[in-house]
C-alpha positions as a printed Julia matrix, in Angstrom:
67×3 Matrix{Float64}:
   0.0    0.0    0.0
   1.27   3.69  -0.63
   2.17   6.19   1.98
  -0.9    8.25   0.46
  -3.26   4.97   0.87
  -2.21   4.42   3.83
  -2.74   8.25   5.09
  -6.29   7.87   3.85
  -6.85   4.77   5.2
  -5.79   5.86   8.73
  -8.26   8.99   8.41
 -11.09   6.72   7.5
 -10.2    3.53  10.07
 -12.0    3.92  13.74
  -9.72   2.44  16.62
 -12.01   3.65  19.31
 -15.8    3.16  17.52
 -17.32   4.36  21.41
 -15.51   7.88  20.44
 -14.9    7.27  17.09
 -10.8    7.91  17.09
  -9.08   7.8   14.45
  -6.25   5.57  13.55
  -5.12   8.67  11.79
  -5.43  10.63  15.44
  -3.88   7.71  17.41
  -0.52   7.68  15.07
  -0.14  11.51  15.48
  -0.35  11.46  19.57
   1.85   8.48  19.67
   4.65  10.3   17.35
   4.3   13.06  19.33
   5.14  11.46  22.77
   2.5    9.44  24.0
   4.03   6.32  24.7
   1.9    4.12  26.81
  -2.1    2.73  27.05
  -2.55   5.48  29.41
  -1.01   8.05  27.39
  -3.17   7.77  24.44
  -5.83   7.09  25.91
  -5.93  10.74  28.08
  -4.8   12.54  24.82
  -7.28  11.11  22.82
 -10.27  10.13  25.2
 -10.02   6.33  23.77
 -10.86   3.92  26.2
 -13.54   6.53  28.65
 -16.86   4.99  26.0
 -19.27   2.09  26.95
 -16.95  -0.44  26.82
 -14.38   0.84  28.56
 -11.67   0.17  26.5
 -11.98  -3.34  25.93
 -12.43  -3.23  22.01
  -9.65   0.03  21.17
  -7.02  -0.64  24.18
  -5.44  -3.9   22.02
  -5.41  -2.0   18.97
  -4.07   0.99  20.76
  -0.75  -1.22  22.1
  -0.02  -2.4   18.61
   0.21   0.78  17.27
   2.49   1.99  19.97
   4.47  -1.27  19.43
   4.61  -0.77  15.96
   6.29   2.64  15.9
């Protein structure tokens, strides 16, 4: 996939669906420091829906591992 497909891709891919975060949003706080759960979650507000987490918080630590 290209950088620019996968630019769009992140803009249009929910991590958190409870307040629909971006992928897109969850790169940028991550490159810019946030480098834990707990991190990303307060920058962001991932994790404080209905499910508490359970659906965006795995996806969340793969994208910090993956940077």
């Amino acid at each position: 996939m290209t950088d620019i497909n996968q630019e769009i891709m992140d803009k249009l891919t929910k991590v958190c669906l409870c307040k629909v975060v971006t992928r897109a949003t969850m790169k940028k706080v991550i490159n810019e420091g946030a480098d834990t759960l707990e991190k990303v979650q307060k920058a962001t507000g991932a994790g404080s829906g209905p499910c508490g987490g359970r659906r965006c918080s795995p996806k969340i630590l793969e994208l910090i591992e993956s940077k």
